[in-house]
N, C-alpha and C positions, 0 to 999 in steps of 0.2 A: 068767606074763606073756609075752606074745606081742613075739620082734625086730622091726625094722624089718626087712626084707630089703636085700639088697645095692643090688636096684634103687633103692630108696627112699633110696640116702643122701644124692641129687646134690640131694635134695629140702630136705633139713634146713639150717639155718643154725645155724651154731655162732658165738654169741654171744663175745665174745671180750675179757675185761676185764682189762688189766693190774694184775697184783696177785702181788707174791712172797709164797711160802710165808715164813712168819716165822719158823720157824726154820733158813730156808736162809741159812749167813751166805756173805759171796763169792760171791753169786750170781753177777755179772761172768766168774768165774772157775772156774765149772760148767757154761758153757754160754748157752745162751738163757735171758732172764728166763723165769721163768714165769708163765701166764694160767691163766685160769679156764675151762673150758668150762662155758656153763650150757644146757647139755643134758644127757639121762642117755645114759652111755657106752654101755648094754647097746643101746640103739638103733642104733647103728651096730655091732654083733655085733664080728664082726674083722675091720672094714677100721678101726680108730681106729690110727694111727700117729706117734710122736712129731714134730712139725715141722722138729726139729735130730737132729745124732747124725751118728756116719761111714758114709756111703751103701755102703762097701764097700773093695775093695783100694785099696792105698796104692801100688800099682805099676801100672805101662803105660807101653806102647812111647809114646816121645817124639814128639810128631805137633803142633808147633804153626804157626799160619797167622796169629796175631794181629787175631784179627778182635772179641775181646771186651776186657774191661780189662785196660789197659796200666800197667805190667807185668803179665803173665797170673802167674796161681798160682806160686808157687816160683822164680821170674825176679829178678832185683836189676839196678837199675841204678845203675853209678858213675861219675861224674867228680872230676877234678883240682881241681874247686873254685874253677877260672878264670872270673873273671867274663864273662859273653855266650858261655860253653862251654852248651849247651842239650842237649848227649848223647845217646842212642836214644832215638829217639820215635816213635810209632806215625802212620803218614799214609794219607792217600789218592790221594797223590801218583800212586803205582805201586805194583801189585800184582800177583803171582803167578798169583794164586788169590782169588778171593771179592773183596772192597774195600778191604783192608787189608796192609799189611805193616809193617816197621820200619826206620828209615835215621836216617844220621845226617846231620845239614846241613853245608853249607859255612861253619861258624861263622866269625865274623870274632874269632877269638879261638886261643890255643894249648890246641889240644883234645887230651885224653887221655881217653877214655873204654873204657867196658867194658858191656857186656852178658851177663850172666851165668845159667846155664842152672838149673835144680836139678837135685837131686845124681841123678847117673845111671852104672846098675848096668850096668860092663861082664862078661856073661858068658859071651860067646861071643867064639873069635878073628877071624871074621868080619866083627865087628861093625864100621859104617860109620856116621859121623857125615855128614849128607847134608842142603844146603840149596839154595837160591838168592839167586842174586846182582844184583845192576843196576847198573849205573854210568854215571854224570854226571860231567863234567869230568873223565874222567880223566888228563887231561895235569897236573893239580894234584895227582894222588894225591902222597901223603905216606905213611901206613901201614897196611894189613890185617890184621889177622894173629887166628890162633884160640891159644889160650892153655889150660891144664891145671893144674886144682888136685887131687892125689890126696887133702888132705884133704876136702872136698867141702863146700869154704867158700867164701865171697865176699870175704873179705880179700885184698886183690890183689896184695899182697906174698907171698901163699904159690901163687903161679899161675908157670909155667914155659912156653916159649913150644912148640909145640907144631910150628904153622906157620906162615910168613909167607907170605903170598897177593901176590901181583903185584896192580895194577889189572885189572878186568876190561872186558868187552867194552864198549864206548861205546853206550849207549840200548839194551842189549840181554839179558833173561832168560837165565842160561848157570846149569847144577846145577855144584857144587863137593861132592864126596867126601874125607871124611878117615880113613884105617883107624886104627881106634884098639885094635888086638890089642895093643898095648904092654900096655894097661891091665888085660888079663884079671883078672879076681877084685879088681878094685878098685873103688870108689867114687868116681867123682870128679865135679867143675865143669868146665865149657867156659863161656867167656869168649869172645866177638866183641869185639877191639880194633880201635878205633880211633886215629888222629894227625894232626893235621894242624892251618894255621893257614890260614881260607880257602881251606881246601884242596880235594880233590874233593866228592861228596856218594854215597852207598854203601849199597845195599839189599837188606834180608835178608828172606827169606817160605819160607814152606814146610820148617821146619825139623822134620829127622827123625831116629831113630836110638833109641841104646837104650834100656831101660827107665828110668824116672822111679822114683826111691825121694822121696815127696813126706814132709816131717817129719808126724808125727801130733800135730796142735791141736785135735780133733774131740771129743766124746766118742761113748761107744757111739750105736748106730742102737736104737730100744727100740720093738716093732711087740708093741701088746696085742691078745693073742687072745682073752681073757677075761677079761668085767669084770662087777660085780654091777647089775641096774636096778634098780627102783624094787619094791618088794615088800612083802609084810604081814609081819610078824613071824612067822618060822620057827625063835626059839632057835637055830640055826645060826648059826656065821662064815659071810664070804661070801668067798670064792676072786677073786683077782685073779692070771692067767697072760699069762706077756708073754715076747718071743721076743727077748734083747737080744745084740748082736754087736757086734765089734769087731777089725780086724786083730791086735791088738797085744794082744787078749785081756781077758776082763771080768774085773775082780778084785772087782767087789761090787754088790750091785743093792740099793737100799733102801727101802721103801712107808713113804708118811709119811701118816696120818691125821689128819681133824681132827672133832670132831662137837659144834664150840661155833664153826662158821661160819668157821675159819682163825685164831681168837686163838689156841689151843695146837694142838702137834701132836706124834702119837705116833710113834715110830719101830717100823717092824716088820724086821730083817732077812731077804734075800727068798731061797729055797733053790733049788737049781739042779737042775733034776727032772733033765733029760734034755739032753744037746747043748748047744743056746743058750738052754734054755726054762727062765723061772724063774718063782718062784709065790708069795703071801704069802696070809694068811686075815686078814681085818678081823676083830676081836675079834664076836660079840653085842652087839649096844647096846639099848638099851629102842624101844616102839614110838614112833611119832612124831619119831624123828631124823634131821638129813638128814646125810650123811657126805660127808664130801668127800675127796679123799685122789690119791695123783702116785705117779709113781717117779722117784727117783734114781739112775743109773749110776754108776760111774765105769769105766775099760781102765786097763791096764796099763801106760800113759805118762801118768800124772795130769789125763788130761781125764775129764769129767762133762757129764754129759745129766741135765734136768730134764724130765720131760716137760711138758703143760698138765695144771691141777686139773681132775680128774671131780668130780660128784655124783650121789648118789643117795638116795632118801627110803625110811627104814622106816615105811610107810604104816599110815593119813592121817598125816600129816606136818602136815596143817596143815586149812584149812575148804574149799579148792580141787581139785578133782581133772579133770582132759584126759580126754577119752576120743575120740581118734581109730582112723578107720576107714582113714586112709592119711597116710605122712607129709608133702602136702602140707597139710594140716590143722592140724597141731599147732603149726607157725610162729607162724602169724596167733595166733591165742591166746596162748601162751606168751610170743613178743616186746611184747604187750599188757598180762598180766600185769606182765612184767616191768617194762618200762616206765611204767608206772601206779605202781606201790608197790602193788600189790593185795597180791604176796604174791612172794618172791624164788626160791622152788622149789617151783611146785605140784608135786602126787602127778599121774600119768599113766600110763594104762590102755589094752590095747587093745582096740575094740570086739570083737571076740570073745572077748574074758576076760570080757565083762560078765555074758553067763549065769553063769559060774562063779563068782564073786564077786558076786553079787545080794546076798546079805545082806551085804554089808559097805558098802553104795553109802550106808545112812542114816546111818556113820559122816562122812559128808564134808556139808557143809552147801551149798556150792555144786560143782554137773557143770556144765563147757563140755563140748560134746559134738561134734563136726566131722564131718560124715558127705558120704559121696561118694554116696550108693545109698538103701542102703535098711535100717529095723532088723530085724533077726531076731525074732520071736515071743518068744526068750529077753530079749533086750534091750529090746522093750518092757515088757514084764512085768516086767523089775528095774527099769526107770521109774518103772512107775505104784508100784511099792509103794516106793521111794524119795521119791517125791510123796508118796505116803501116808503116812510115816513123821514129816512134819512136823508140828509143833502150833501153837498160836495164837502162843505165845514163843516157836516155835523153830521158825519156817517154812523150808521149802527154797529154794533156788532150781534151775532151770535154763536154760540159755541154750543151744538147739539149732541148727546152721545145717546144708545142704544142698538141692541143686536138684530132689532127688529124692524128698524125703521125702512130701510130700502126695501124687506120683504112686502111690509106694508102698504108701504108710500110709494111702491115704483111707478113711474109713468104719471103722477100726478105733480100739476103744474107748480108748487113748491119744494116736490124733487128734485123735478129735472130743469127746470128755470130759474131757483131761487136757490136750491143747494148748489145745482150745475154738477150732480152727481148723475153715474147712471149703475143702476143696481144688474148684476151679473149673477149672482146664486144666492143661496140661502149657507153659506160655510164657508168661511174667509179660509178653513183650511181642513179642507176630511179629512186627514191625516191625524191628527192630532186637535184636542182641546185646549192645549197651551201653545199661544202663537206668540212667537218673540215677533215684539216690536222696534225696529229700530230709525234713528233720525237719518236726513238725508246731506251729504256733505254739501255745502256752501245753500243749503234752503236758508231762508230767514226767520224762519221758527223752530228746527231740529239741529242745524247745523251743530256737530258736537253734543248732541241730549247723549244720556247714558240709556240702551237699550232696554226695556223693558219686558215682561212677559201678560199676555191676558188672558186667565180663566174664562172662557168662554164657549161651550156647547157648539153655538149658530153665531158667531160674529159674521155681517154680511161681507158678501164678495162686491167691493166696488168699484169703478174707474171716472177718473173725470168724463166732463161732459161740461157741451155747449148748445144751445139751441142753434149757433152761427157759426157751426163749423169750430173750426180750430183759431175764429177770434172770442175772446172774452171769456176765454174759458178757463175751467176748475182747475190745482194743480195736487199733485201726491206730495205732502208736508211730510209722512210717515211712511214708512213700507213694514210690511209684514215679509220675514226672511224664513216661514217654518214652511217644510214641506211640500205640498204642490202651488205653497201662496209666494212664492219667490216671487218679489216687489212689485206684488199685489198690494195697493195701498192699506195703509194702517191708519191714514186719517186724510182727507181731502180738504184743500182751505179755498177759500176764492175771495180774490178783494177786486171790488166793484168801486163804482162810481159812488154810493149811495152806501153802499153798506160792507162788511166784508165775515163774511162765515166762515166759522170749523166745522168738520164735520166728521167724528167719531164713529164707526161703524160695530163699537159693541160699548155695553155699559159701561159708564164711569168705574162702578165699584169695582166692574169685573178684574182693573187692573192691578198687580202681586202687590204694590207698597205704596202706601199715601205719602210717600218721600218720590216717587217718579207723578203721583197724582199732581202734587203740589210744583213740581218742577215742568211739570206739562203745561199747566194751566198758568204758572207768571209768564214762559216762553211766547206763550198766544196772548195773555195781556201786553206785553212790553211790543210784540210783533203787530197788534191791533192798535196802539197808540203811538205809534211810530211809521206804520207804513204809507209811503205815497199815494198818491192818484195813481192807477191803474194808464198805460198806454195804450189807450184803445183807437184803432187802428181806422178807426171812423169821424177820429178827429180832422177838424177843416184844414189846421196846416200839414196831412196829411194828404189833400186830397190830390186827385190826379181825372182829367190831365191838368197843369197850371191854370191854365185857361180854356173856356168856351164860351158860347153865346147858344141861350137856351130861349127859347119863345115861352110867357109869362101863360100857362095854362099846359104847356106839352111834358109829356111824360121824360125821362132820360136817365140810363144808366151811368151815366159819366164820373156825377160828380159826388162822393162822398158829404152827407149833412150830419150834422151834430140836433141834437136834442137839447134845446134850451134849459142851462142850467145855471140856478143863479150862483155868481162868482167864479163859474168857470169858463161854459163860451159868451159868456155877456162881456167879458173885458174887454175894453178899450174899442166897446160898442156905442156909438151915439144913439143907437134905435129906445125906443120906449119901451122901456122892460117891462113897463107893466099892460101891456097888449099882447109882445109877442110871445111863442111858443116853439119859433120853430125858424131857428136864424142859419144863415149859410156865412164861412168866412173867417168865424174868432173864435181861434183855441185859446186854451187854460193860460198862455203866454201872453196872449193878446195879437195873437199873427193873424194878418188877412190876408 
C-alpha cells in the first residue's frame, strides 16, 4: 500500500471524537483525554505526533516580560489576605517592552504582598538577577524589597530578605541588578515584595537572570515513526515504532489494542530498541478486523502521556473500499461515510495499488473512487473486471468522481461500455468556474437534493451513452443549470444487470460544503441498495414475434435471447445450469 506523502498531510482532516480508552483508569491524571483519530495513521507516514507530552528541557535562562498568562508558568502570587489588598497584577498601564508588565496598585488597604519567581538554578558566581523598574508616587513609598528562599518554595515564612530597594525614579524605566554569587550551587526563589497602605504604585517588566528549573507535571513527548495501514492479510504482526522522551527519563511505554472497536483492550509492553525509540508488534488478527490501538508513556516523575486512538483495517474489512489518487480526495468521501452511518472505517487504497491488487477489488461490493487525472490502463482493467464480477444478487456498485476523467478516458472501452458515458468537451461550463448543480424532479437519487455549487476550472462536458443504441443506456441523475451547461448533466448513473455506477464529472472535493458532499453520497447509497433489475428490452418475455420455427444451425433476426444469468433467466428452467450459457425463453419472472 502506497503513504500519503509528507506534502499531502496539510490536505487530510483528522476527525476527532472524544472517547477514553476503557481501560485507561485516571485518565485526568496521565495526561490529556484521549481521542480517536479516524483516519489510518500509515497515511501520515512519520509526521503523526502525540498532541501532549514534555516539548523538551525543563531548564532555561530566566527571560520574562509578562506579556501572556498572568501569573506566567512557575510564578506564585501572595497576599496577606487584607481585604481590598488586590497584589501583583499584570497591566497595561506601563511597560518596558512589548504591552505588558506587572505592578502593584496604590491599594487603599494594608498591603503585604509577594511575587514570586520559580525555582532557579544558581550556577555560576557571576550570576546577576536583573529587572526593571517604574515608579508612581513615590513620595508614599513604604516598601521594596527582593527576598530569598534557598528551599525554592513559596511559603513565605521560609524567604530571608536579600535586599531592600529604596523608591525609584519618579515616571521613569531605570534597570536594578542583584549579584546573587551568595547562592552558588543552590536552588532557590526570588520574591518582589511589596508594603504599603495607599501607598506608592511599583513596576516590574523585563525580568532576567539565571536558569529556570520548572517542576516536571508533563508526561513524555511520544512522536510515531511507524505505524501499520490499511492491508490484506499478511499472517504477520504489524510493528508500531515511536520515538518517546523525557527530561526526567522514560521509565515505560505501553501499546494498548483493541479489535472489538474499544470495548476491551490488550496490553502489549513496548521495548526500547535504541536511544529514545521504542517498538511493540500487534499480535495477527483474522481478515476483516479493523484494529485500533494508542500508546501510553509514562518518565520518571510519575507523569503519563496518552497519545490519540489510530485505526487500521485488515482488509476488506467491511463492503466499502476508497480509492484515492491524492489526499485531497479521500476527505470528501470518508467524512461522508462517516457521517451517514454507511460504514464507520471503510478499507482505502491507493490508486496505484489498484493494478496490483486487481483481483482482490471483487472482494469489496462498493469502490468510491476520487481521481485528480487520469486512470492507468491497469486501473481501468481492474474496473471493468470488478464490474464484471457482479451478479444479478450480488451487483457491484461504483461511484467515480474527477474533472479529468472523460478528457482522459474518452473512447476507451470502460468509458464508453462500462460508465455508458460519452465525453463532449473539456468545460462543463466556459462561462464560469462555479457551476450550480442541481437534482432532477422524480429521478431516484436527486429527486428534491438541495442544489449545490462546484469550484472547478475543467469539470467535463458529458451525456449518456450506450453501445446499443438508446437500450441499456446511461441516465442524467444531476444537471448542471450555470451558463451555456443548461442541463448538461452534473452526474450520470447507470444501473445494470451486474452492476450499477455514478459517475461524477469533476472532483469530490471540488464541491462548496461536505454537508451537500455527505448528502450526495447517502442519496447514491440508499439509491444503490434499493434499486431493481434494470428492464432491459432483450429480455425473452419480451421477445417478438410470439412464435417462429428457426432451423437448429441458421442464422435469424427475429427472436430476442437473453444471456444466461444465474437466478435471473434460469427460473423455472428445467435445463442444466451448469452446461448452459446461452438459453432462449425464461425471464427474471420465470415467463416462457
Amino acid at each position: 500500500m502506497r503513504f500519503i506523502t509528507k506534502s499531502l498531510i496539510g490536505a487530510l482532516v483528522l476527525l476527532l471524537i472524544g472517547w477514553a480508552p476503557a481501560q485507561v483508569k485516571n485518565k485526568e491524571e496521565r495526561g490529556s483525554r484521549a481521542k480517536i483519530i479516524r483516519v489510518e495513521p500509515s497515511l501520515l507516514r512519520v509526521n503523526l505526533k502525540a498532541t501532549t507530552g514534555n516539548p523538551g528541557k525543563s531548564k532555561y535562562p530566566l527571560s520574562e516580560s509578562f506579556e501572556s498568562t498572568f501569573p506566567p508558568y512557575g510564578w506564585t502570587v501572595v497576599t496577606n489576605g487584607v481585604a481590598g489588598n488586590n497584589g501583583w497584577q499584570q497591566t497595561s498601564l506601563q511597560a518596558h517592552t512589548g504591552t505588558y508588565s506587572v505592578y502593584h496598585n496604590d491599594d487603599n488597604a494594608d498591603c503585604s504582598s509577594w511575587l514570586i519567581s520559580p525555582p532557579l538554578v544558581i550556577s555560576d558566581p557571576d550570576t546577576l538577577l536583573s529587572f526593571w523598574q517604574y515608579q508612581n508616587y513615590g513620595s508614599y513609598y513604604v516598601y521594596h524589597g527582593i527576598w530569598v528562599d534557598t528551599t525554592a518554595g513559596t511559603d513565605t515564612t521560609n524567604f530571608l530578605e536579600l535586599q531592600s530597594l529604596p523608591a525609584g525614579t519618579e515616571y521613569t524605566w531605570e534597570e536594578v541588578q542583584i549579584n546573587l554569587s551568595a547562592f552558588v550551587g543552590d536552588t532557590i526563589t526570588i520574591a518582589f515584595k511589596y508594603q504599603g497602605d495607599w501607598a506608592d504604585e511599583w513596576y516590574i517588566d523585563d525580568v532576567s537572570g539565571p536558569e529556570v528549573l520548572l517542576p516536571d507535571t508533563v508526561g513524555p513527548a511520544i512522536s510515531i515513526i511507524k505505524a501499520p495501514s490499511h492491508h490484506f492479510y499478511t499472517g504477520v504482526g504489524d510493528s508500531v515504532f515511536a520515538v518517546i522522551t523525557d527530561p526526567s527519563g522514560v521509565s515505560g511505554a505501553d501499546l494498548y489494542y483493541s479489535t472489538d472497536i474499544g470495548v476491551s483492550w490488550n496490553l502489549i509492553p513496548m521495548s526500547n530498541v535504541v536511544g529514545d525509540t521504542f517498538y511493540a508488534i500487534i499480535p495477527v488478527v483474522d481478515r476483516g478486523s479493523k484494529i485500533l490501538w494508542y500508546i501510553l508513556a509514562q518518565d520518571n516523575d510519575g507523569n503519563s502521556t496518552i497519545t490519540n486512538i489510530y485505526i487500521y483495517n485488515i482488509m476488506p474489512s467491511g463492503e466499502n473500499l476508497i480509492v484515492y489518487s491524492s489526499g485531497t480526495e479521500i476527505n470528501p468521501y470518508l467524512n461522508a461515510i462517516w457521517a451517514t452511518g454507511i460504514e464507520p472505517s471503510p478499507d482505502i487504497m491507493y490508486s496505484e495499488d489498484v493494478p496490483t491488487y486487481a483481483d482482490s477489488l471483487p472482494l469489496w461490493t462498493t469502490i468510491y473512487w476520487g481521481e485528480i487525472y487520469s486512470l492507468s490502463d491497469g486501473g481501468q482493467n481492474a474496473l471493468i473486471n470488478f464490474l464484471k464480477s457482479g451478479t444479478g444478487s450480488d451487483r457491484k456498485h461504483l461511484i467515480i468522481s474527477g474533472d479529468d476523467i472523460g478528457w482522459n478516458e474518452r473512447g476507451t472501452e470502460f468509458y464508453n461500455l462500462w460508465l455508458r458515458a460519452r465525453y463532449i468537451k473539456d468545460d462543463l461550463s466556459s462561462s464560469t468556474d462555479n457551476d450550480t448543480i442541481v437534482g432532477i424532479t422524480g429521478d431516484g437519487i436527486s429527486d428534491g437534493m438541495p442544489q449545490f455549487t462546484v469550484s472547478s476550472s475543467y469539470p467535463d462536458m458529458v451525456e449518456p451513452y450506450s453501445p446499443y443504441g438508446d437500450m441499456d443506456i446511461s441516465w442524467k441523475f444531476l444537471i448542471a443549470t450555470t451558463g451555456d451547461s443548461v442541463n448538461t448533466a452534473g452526474g450520470l448513473a447507470y444501473n445494470g444487470l451486474t452492476y450499477i455506477a455514478e459517475y461524477l464529472p469533476y472532483e469530490i472535493s471540488e464541491i462548496d460544503s461536505q454537508k451537500y458532499v455527505d448528502t450526495l453520497i447517502l442519496r447514491i447509497h440508499n439509491f444503490n441498495s434499493t434499486a431493481g433489475l434494470p428492464p432491459i428490452a432483450d429480455w425473452a418475455n419480451t421477445q417478438w414475434p410470439p412464435s417462429t420455427t428457426v432451423n437448429i444451425g441458421d442464422s435469424t433476426e427475429l427472436i430476442f435471447g437473453q444471456i444466461w444469468e444465474p437466478g435471473l433467466t434460469d427460473v423455472g428452467s428445467d435445463i442444466n445450469k451448469d452446461s448452459i450459457r446461452a438459453q432462449l425463453g425464461f425471464g427474471p419472472d420465470g415467463s416462457i
